[in-house]
mmCIF file of the N, C-alpha and C atoms, coordinates in Angstrom:
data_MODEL
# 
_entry.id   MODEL 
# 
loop_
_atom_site.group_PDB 
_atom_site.id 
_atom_site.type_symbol 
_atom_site.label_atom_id 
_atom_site.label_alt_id 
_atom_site.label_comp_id 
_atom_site.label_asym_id 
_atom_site.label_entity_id 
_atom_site.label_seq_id 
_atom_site.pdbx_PDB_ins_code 
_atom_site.Cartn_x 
_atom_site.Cartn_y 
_atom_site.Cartn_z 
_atom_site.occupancy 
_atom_site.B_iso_or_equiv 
_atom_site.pdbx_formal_charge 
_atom_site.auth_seq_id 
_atom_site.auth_comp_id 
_atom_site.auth_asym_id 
_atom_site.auth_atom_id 
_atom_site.pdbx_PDB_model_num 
ATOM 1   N N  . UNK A 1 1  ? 10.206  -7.279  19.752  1.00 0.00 ? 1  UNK A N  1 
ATOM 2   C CA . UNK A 1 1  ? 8.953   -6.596  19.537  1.00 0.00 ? 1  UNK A CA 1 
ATOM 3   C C  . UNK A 1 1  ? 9.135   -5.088  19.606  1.00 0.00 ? 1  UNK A C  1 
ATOM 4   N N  . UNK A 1 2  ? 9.811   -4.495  20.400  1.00 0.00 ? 2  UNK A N  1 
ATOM 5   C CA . UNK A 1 2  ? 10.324  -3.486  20.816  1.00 0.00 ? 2  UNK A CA 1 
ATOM 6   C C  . UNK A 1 2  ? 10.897  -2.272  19.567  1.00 0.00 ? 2  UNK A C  1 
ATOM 7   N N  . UNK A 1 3  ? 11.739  -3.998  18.861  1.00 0.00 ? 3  UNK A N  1 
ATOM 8   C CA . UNK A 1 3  ? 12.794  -2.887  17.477  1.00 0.00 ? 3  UNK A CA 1 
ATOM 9   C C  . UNK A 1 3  ? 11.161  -2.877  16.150  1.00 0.00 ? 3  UNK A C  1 
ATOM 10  N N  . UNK A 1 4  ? 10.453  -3.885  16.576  1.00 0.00 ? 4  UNK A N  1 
ATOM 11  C CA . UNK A 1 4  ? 9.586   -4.244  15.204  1.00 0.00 ? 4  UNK A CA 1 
ATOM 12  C C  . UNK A 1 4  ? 8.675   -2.595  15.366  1.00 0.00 ? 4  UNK A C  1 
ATOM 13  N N  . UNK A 1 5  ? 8.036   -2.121  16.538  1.00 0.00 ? 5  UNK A N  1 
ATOM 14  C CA . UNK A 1 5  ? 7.121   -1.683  16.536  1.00 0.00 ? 5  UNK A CA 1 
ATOM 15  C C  . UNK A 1 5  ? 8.067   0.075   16.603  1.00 0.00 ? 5  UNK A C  1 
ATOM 16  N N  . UNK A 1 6  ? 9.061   0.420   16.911  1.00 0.00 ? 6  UNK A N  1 
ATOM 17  C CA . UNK A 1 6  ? 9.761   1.624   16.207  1.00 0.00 ? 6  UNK A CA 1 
ATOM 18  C C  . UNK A 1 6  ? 10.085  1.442   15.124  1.00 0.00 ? 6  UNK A C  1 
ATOM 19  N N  . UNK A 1 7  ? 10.212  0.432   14.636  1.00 0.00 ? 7  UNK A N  1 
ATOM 20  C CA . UNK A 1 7  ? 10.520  0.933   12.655  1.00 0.00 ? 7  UNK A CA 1 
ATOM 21  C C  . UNK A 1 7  ? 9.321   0.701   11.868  1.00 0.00 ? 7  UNK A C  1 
ATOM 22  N N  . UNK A 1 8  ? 7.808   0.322   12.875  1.00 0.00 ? 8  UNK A N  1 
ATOM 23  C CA . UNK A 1 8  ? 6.820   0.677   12.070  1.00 0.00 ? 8  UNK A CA 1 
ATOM 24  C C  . UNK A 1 8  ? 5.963   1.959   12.206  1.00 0.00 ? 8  UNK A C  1 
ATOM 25  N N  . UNK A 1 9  ? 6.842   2.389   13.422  1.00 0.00 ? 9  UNK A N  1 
ATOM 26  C CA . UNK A 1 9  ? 6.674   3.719   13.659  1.00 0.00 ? 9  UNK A CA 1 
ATOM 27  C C  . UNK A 1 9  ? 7.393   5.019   12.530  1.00 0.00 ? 9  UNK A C  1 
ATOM 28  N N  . UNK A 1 10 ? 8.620   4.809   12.656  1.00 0.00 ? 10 UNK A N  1 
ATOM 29  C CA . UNK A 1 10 ? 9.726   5.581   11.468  1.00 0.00 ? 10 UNK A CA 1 
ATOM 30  C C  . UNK A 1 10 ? 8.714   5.461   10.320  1.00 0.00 ? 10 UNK A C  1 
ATOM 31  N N  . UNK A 1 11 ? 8.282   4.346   10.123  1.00 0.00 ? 11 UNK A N  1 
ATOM 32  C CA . UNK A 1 11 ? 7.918   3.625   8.589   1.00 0.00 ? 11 UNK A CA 1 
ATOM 33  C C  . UNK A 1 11 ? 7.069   4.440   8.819   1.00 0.00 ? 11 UNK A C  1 
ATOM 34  N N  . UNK A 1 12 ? 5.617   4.841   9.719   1.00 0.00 ? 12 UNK A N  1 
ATOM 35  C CA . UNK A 1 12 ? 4.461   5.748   9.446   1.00 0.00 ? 12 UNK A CA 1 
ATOM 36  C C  . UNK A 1 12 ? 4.880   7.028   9.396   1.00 0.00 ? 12 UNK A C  1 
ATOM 37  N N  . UNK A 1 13 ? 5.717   7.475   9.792   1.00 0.00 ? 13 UNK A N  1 
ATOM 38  C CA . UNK A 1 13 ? 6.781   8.898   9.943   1.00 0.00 ? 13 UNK A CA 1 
ATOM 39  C C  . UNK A 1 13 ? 7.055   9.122   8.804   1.00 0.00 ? 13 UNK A C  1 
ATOM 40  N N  . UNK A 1 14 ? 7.690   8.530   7.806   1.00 0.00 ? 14 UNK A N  1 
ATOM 41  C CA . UNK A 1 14 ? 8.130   9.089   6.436   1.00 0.00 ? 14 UNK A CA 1 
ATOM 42  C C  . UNK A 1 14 ? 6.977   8.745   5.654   1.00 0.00 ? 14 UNK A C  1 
ATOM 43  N N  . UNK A 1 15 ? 6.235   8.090   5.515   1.00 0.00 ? 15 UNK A N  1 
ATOM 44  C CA . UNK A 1 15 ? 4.872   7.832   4.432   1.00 0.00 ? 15 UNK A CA 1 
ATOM 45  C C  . UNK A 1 15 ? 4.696   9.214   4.844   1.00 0.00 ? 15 UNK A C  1 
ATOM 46  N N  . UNK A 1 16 ? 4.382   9.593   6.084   1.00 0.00 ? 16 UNK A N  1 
ATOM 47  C CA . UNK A 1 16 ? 3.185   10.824  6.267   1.00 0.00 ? 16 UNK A CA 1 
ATOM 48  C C  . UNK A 1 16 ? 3.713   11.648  5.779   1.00 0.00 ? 16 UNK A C  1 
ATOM 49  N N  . UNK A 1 17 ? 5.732   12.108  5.700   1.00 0.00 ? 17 UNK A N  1 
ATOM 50  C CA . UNK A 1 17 ? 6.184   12.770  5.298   1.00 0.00 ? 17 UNK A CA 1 
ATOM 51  C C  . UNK A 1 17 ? 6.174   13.004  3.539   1.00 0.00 ? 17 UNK A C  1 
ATOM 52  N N  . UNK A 1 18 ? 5.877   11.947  2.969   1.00 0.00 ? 18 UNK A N  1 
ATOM 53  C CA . UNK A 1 18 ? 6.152   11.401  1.274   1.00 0.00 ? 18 UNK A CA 1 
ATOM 54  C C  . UNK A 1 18 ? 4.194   11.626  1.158   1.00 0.00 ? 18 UNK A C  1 
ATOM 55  N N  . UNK A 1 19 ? 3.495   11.559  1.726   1.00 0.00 ? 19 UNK A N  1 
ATOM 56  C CA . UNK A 1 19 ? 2.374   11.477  1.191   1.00 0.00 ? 19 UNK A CA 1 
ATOM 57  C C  . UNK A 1 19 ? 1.956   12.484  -0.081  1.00 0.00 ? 19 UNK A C  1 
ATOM 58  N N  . UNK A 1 20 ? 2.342   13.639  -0.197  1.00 0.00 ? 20 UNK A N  1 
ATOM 59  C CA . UNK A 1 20 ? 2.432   14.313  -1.687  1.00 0.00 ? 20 UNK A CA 1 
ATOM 60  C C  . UNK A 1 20 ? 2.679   14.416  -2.266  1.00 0.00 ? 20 UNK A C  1 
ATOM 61  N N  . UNK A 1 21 ? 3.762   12.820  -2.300  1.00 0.00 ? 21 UNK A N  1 
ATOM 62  C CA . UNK A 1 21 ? 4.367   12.273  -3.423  1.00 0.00 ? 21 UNK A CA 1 
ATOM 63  C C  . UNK A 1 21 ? 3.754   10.658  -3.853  1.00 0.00 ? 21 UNK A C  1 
ATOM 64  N N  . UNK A 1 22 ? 3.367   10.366  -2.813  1.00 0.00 ? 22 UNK A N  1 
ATOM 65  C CA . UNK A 1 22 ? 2.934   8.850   -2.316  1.00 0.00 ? 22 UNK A CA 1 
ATOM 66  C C  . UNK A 1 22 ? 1.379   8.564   -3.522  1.00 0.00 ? 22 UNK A C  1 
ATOM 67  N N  . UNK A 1 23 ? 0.681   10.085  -3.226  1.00 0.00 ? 23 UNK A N  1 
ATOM 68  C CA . UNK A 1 23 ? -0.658  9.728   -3.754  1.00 0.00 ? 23 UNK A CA 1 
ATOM 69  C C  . UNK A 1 23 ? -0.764  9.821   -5.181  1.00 0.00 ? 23 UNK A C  1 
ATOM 70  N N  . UNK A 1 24 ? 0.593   9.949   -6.004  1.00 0.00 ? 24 UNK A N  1 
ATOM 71  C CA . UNK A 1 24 ? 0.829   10.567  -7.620  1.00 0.00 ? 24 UNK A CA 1 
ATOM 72  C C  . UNK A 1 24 ? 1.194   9.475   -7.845  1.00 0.00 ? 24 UNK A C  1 
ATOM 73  N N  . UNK A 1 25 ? 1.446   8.361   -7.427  1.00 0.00 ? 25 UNK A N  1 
ATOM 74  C CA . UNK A 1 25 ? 1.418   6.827   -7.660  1.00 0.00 ? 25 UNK A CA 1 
ATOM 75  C C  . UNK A 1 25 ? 0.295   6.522   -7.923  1.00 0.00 ? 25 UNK A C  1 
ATOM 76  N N  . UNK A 1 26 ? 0.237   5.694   -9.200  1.00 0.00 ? 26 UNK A N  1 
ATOM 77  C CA . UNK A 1 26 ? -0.975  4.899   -9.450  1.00 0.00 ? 26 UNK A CA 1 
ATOM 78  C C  . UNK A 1 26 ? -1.916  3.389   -8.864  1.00 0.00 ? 26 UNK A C  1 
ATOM 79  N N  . UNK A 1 27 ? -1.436  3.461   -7.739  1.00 0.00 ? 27 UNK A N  1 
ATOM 80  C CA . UNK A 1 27 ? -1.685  2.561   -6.721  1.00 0.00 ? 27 UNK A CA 1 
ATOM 81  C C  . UNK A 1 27 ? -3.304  2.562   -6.435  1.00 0.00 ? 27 UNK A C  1 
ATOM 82  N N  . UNK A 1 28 ? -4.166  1.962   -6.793  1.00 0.00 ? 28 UNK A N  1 
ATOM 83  C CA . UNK A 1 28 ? -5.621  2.171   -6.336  1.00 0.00 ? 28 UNK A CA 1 
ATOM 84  C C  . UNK A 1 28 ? -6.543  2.307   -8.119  1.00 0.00 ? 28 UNK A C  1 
ATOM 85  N N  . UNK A 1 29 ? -5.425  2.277   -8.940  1.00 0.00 ? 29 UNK A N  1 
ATOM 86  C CA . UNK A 1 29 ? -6.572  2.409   -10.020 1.00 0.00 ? 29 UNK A CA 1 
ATOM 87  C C  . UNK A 1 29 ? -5.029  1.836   -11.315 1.00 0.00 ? 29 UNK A C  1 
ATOM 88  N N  . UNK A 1 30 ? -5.283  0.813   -10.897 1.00 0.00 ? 30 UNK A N  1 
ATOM 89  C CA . UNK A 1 30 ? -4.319  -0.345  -11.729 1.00 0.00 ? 30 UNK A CA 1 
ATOM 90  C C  . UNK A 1 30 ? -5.573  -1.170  -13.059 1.00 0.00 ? 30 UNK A C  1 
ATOM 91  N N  . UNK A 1 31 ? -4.767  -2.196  -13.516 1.00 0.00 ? 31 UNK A N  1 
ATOM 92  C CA . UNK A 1 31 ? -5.929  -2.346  -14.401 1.00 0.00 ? 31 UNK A CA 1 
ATOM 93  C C  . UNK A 1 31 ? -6.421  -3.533  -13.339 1.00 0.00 ? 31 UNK A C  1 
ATOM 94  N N  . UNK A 1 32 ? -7.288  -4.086  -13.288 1.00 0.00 ? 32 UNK A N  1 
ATOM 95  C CA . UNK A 1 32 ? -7.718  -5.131  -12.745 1.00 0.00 ? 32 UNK A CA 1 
ATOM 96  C C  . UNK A 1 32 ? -8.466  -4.765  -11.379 1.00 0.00 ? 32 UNK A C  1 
ATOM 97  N N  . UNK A 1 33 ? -8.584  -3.133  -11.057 1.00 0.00 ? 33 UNK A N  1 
ATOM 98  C CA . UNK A 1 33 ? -8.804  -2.808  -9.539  1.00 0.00 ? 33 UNK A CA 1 
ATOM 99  C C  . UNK A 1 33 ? -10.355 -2.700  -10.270 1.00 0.00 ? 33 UNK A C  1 
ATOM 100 N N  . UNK A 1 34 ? -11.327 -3.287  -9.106  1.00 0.00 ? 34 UNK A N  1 
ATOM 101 C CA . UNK A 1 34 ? -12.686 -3.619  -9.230  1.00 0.00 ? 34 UNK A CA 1 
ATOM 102 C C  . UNK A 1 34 ? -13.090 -2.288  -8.524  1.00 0.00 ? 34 UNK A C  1 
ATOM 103 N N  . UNK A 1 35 ? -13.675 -1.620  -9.498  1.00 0.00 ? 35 UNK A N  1 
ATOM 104 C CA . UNK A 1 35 ? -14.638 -0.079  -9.268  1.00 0.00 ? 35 UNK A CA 1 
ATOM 105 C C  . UNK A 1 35 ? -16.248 0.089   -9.780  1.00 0.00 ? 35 UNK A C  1 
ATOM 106 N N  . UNK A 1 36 ? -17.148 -0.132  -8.993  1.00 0.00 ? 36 UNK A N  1 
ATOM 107 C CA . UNK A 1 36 ? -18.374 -0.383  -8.895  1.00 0.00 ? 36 UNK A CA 1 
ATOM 108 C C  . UNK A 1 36 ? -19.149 1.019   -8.861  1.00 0.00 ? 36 UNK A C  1 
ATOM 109 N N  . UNK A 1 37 ? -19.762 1.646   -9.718  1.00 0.00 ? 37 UNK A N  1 
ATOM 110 C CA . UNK A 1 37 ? -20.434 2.871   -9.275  1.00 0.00 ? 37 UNK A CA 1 
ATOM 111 C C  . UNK A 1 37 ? -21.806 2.621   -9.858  1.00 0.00 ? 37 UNK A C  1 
ATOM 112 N N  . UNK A 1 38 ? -22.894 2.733   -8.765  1.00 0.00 ? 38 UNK A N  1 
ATOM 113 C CA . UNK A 1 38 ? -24.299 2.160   -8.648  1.00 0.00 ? 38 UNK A CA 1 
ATOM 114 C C  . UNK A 1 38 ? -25.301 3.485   -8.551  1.00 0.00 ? 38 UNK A C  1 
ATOM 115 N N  . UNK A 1 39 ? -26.490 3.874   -8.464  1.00 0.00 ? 39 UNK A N  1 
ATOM 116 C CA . UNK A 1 39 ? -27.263 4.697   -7.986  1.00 0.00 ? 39 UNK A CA 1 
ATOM 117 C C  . UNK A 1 39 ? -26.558 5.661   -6.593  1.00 0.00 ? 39 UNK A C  1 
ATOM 118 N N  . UNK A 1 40 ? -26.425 5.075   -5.535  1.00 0.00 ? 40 UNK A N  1 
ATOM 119 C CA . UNK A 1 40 ? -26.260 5.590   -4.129  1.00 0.00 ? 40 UNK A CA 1 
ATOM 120 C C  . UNK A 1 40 ? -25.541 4.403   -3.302  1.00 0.00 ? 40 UNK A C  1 
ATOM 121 N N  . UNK A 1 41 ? -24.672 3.839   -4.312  1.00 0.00 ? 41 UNK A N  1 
ATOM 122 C CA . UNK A 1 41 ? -23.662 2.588   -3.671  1.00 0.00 ? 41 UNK A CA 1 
ATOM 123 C C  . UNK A 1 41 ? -22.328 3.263   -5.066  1.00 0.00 ? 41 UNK A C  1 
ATOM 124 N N  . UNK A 1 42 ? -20.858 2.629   -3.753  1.00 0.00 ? 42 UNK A N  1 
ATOM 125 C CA . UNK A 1 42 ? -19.668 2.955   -4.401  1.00 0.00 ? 42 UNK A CA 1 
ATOM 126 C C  . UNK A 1 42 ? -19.123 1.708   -4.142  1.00 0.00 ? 42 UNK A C  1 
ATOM 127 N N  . UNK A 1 43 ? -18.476 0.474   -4.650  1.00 0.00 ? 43 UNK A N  1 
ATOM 128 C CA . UNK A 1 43 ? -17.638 -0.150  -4.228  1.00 0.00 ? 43 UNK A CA 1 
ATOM 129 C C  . UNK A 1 43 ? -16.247 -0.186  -5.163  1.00 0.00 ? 43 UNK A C  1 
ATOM 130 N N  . UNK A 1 44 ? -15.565 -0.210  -4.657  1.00 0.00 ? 44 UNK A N  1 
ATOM 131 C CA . UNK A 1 44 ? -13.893 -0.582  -4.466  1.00 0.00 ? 44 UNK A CA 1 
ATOM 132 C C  . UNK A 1 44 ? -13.134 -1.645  -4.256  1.00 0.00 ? 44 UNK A C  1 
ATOM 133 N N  . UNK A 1 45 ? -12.893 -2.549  -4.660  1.00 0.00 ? 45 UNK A N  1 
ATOM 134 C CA . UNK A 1 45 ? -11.578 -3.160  -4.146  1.00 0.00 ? 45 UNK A CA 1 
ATOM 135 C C  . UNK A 1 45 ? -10.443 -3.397  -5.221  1.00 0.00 ? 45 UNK A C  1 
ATOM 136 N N  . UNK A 1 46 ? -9.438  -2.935  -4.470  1.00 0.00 ? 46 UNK A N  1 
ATOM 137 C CA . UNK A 1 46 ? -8.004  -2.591  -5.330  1.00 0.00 ? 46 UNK A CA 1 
ATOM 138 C C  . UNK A 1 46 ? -7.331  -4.072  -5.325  1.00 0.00 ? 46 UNK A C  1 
ATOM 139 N N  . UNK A 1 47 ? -7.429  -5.201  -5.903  1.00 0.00 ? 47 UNK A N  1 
ATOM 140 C CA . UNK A 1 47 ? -7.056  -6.398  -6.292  1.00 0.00 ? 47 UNK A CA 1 
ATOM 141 C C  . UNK A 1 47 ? -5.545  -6.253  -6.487  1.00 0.00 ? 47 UNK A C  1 
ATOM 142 N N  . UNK A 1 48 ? -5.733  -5.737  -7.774  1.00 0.00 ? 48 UNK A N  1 
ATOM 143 C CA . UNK A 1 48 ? -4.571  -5.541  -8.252  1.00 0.00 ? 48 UNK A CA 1 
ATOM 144 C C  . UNK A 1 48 ? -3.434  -4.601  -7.656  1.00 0.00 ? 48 UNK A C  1 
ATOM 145 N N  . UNK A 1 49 ? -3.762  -3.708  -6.722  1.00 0.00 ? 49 UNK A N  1 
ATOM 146 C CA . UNK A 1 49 ? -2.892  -3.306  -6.252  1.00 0.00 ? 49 UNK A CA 1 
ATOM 147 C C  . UNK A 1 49 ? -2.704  -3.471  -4.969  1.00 0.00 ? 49 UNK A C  1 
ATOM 148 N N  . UNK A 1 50 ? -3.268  -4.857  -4.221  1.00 0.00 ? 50 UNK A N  1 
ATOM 149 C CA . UNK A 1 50 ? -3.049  -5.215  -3.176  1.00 0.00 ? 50 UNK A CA 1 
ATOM 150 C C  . UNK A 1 50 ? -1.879  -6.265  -3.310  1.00 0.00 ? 50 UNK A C  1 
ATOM 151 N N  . UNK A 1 51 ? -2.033  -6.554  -4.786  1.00 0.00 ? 51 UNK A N  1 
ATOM 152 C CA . UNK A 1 51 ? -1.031  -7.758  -4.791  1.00 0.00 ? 51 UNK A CA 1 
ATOM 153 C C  . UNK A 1 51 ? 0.362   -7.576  -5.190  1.00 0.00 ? 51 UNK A C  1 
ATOM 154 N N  . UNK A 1 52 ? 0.180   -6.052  -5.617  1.00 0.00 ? 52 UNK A N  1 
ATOM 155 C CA . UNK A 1 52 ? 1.239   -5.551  -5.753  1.00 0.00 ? 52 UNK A CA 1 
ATOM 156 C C  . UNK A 1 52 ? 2.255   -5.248  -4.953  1.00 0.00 ? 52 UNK A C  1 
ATOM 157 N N  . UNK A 1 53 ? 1.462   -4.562  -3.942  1.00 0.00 ? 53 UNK A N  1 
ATOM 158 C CA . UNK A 1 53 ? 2.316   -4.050  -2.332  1.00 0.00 ? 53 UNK A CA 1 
ATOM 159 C C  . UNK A 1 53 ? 2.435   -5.294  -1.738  1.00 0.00 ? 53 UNK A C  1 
ATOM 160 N N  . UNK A 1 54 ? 2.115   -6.387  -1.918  1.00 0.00 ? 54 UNK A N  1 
ATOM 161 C CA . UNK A 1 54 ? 2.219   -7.622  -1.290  1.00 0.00 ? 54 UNK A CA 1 
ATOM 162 C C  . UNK A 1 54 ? 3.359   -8.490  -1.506  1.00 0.00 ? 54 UNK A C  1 
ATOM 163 N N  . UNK A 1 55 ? 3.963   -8.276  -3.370  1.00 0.00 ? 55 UNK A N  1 
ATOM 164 C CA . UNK A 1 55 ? 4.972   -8.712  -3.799  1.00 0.00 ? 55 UNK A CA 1 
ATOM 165 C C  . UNK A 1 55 ? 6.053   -7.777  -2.925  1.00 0.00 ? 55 UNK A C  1 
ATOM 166 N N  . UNK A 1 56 ? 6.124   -6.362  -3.180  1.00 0.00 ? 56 UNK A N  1 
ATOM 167 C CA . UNK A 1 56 ? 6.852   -5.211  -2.771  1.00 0.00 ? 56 UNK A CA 1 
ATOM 168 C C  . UNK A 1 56 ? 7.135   -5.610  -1.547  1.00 0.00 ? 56 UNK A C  1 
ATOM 169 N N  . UNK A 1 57 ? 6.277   -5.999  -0.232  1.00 0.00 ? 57 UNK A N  1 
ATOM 170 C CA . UNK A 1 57 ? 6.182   -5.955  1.048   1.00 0.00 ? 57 UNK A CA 1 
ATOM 171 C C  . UNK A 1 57 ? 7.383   -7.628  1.040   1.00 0.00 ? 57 UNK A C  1 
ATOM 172 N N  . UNK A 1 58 ? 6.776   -8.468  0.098   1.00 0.00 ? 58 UNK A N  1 
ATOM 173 C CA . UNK A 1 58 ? 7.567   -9.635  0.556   1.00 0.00 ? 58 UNK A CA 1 
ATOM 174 C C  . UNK A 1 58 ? 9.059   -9.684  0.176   1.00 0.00 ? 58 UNK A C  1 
ATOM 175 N N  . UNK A 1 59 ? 9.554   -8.991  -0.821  1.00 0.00 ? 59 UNK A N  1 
ATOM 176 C CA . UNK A 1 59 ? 10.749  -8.987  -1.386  1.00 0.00 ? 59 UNK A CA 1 
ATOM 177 C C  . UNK A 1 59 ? 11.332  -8.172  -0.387  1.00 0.00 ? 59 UNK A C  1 
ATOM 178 N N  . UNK A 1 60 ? 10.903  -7.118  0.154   1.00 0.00 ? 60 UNK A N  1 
ATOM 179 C CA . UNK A 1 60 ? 11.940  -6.145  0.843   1.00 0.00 ? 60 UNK A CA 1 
ATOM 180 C C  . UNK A 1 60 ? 11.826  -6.796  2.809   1.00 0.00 ? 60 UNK A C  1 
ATOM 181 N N  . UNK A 1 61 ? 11.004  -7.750  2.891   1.00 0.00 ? 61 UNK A N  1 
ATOM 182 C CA . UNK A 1 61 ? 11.009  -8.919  4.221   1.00 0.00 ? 61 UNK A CA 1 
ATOM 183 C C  . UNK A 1 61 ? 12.195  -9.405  3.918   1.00 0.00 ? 61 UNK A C  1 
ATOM 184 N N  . UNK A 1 62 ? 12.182  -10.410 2.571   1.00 0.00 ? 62 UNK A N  1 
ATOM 185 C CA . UNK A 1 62 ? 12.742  -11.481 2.621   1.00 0.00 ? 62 UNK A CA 1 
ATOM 186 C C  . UNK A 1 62 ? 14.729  -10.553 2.587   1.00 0.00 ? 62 UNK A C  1 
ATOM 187 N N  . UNK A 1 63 ? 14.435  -9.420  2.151   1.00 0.00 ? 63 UNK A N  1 
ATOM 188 C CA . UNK A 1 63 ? 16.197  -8.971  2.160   1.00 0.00 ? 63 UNK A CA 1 
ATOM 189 C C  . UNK A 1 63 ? 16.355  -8.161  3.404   1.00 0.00 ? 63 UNK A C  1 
ATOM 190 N N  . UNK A 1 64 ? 15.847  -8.166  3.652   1.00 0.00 ? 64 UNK A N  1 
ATOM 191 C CA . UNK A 1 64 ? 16.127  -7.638  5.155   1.00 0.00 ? 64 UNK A CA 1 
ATOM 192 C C  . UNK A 1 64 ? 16.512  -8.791  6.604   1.00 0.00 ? 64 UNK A C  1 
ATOM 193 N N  . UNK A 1 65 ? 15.629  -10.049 6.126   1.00 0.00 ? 65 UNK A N  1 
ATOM 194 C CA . UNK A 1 65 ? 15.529  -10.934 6.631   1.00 0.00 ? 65 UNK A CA 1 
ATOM 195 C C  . UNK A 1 65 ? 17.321  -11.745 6.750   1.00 0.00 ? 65 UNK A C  1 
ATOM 196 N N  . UNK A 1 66 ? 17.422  -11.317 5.461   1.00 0.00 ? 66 UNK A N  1 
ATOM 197 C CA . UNK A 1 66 ? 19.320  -11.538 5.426   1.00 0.00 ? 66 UNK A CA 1 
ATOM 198 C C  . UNK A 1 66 ? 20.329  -10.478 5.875   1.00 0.00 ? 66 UNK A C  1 
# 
């Protein structure tokens, strides 16, 4: 638990460091991301790019995992 929760530490350490590179990714406005704009309502949900980081997240588990 110890090693898990410093390399999700490192891991928040360099995002914060990459973030002005991070946000020039098209991550959040993919085709399929559901964007709702109403009178005085906004909704959002990024579908498509949840499932993306989800593939990303599982491939780089599963090789690490080896």
């Amino acid at each position: 638990m110890n090693r898990t929760l410093i390399f999700l530490g490192i891991g928040c350490i360099v995002a914060g460091l990459l973030w002005p590179w991070l946000r020039t990714l098209p991550l959040g406005r993919l085709p399929g991301d559901i964007f709702i704009v109403r009178d005085n309502v906004r909704f959002f949900f990024p579908i498509t790019s949840c499932i993306v980081v989800s593939i990303v997240l599982t491939i780089l588990f599963w090789l690490f995992r080896k």
